[in-house]
C-alpha positions as CSV (number, residue, x, y, z in Angstrom):
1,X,14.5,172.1,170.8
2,X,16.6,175.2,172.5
3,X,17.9,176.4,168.7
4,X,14.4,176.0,167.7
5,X,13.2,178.5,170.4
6,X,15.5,180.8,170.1
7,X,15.0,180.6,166.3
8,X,11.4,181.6,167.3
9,X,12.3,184.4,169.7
10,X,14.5,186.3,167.0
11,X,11.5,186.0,164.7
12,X,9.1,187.3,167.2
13,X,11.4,190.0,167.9
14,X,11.7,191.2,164.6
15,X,8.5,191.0,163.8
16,X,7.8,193.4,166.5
17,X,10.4,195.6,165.2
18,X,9.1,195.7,161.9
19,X,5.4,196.4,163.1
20,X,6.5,199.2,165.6
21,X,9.0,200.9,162.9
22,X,6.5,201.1,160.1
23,X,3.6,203.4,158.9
24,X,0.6,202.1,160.9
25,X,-3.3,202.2,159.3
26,X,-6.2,203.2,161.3
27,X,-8.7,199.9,160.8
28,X,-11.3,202.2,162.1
29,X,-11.1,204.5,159.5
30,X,-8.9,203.7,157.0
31,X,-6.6,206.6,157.5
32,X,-2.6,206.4,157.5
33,X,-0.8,207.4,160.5
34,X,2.8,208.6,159.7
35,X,5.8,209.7,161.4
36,X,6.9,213.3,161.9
37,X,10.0,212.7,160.3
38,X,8.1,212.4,156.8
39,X,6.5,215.5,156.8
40,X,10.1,217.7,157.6
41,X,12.0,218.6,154.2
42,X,10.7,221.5,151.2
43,X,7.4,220.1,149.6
44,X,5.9,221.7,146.6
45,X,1.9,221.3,146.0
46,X,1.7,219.7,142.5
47,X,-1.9,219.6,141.7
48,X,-5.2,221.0,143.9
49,X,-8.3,219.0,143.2
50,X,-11.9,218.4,144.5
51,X,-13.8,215.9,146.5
52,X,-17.8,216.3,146.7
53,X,-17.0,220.5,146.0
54,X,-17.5,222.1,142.5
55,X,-14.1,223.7,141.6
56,X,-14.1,226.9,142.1
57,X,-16.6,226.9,145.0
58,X,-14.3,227.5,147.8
59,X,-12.8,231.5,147.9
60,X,-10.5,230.9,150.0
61,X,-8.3,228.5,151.7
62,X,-6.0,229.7,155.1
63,X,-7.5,232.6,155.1
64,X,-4.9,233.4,152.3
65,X,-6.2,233.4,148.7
66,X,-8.2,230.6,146.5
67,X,-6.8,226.7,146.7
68,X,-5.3,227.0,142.9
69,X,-2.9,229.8,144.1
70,X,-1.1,227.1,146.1
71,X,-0.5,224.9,143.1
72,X,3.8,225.6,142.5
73,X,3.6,227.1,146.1
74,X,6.9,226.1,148.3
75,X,6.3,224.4,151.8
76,X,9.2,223.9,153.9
77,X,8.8,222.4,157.2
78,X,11.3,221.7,159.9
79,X,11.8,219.0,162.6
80,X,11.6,221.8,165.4
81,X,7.5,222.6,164.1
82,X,9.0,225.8,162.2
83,X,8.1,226.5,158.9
84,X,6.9,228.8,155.9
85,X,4.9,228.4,152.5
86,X,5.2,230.8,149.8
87,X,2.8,230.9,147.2
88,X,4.7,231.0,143.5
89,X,3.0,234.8,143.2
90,X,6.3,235.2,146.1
91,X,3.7,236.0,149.2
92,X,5.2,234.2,152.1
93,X,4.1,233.3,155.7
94,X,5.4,231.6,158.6
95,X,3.7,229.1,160.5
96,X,4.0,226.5,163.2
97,X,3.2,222.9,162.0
98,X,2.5,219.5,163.9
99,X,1.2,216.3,163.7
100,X,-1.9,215.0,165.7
101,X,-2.4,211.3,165.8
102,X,-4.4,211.4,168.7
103,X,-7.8,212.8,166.7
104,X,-10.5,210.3,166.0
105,X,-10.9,211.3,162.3
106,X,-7.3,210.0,161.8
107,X,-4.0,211.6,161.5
108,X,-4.1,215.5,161.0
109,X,-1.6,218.0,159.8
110,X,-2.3,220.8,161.3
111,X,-0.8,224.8,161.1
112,X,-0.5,228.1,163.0
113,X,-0.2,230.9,160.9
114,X,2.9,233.1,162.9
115,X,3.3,236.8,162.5
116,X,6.5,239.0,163.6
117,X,7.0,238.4,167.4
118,X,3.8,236.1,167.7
119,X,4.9,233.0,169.6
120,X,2.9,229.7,168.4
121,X,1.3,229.1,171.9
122,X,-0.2,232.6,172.1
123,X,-1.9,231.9,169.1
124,X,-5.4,230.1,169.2
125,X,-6.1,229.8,165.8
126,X,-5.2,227.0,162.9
127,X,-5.8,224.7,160.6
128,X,-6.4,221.3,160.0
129,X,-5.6,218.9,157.7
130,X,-6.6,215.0,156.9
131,X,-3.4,212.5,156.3
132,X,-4.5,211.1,153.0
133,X,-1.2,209.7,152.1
134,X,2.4,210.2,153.3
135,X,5.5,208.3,152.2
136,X,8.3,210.8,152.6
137,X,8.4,211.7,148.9
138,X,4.6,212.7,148.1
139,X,2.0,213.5,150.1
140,X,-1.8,214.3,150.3
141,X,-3.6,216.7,152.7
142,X,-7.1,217.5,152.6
143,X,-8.7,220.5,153.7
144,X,-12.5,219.3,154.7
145,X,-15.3,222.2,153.6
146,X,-18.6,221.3,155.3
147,X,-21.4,221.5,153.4
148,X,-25.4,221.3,154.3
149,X,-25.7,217.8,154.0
150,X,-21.7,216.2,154.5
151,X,-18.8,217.3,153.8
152,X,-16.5,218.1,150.9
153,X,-12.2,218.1,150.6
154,X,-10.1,220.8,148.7
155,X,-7.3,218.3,148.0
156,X,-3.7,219.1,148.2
157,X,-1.2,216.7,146.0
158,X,3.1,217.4,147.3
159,X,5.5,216.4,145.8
160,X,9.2,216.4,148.1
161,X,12.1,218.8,146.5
């Protein structure tokens, strides 16, 4: 009877482990909450598509230039929240990047664009992304556009370097 519980307690305990060290799912929502870790390395956007938006609809994505001029462009993100994207025309910016788990639409990747001697928490504006899908190699961020009646995604496709 005493091997058996312990047998049982080592089960439970791993168990626990497994649940507590792996990607979690939002039942709520559906969405996929992911550790930082995941998101740090160089990531290159691979495709830009559309969900509910007519391509070509949206100008202007970041305040930068139109969503296709990000397809080839260069993200690289660091543990300490620093990072840069530079779109394959060679235009580069800095930014500050985090995670939020803690918004009720689901995990969000969000960014602070940072200019020479800016300092990320004098800066109030950013950017927002939804976690479609992060496994450490490829990931998927929309941008949500709203629209008169809903809402509408510019959808960004990664692929880790």
């Amino acid at each position: 009877m005493k091997t058996s519980l312990k047998v049982l307690c080592a089960l439970m305990v791993c168990t626990l482990l497994f649940a507590n060290c792996s990607s979690t799912r939002n039942a709520a929502n559906g969405t996929v909450n992911v550790s930082r870790g995941k998101f740090t390395g160089t990531w290159t956007v691979t495709n830009v598509n559309y969900e509910n938006l007519v391509e070509g609809s949206v100008q202007s994505v970041f305040d930068q230039a139109p969503p296709a001029a990000f397809i080839n462009s260069t993200w690289q993100l660091t543990n300490s929240g620093n990072g840069m994207y530079t779109l394959s025309n060679g235009t580069s910016q800095s930014i500050y990047w985090s995670v939020n788990n803690n918004d009720p639409s689901g995990q969000m990747f969000q960014f602070k664009k940072i200019y020479q001697g800016d300092k990320p928490k004098n800066v109030a504006e950013g950017y927002q992304l939804y976690v479609a899908s992060n496994d450490g190699n490829t990931m998927v961020l929309k941008t949500p556009v709203s629209l008169g009646t809903g809402t509408g995604y510019v959808v960004y496709t990664f692929a880790k370097k």
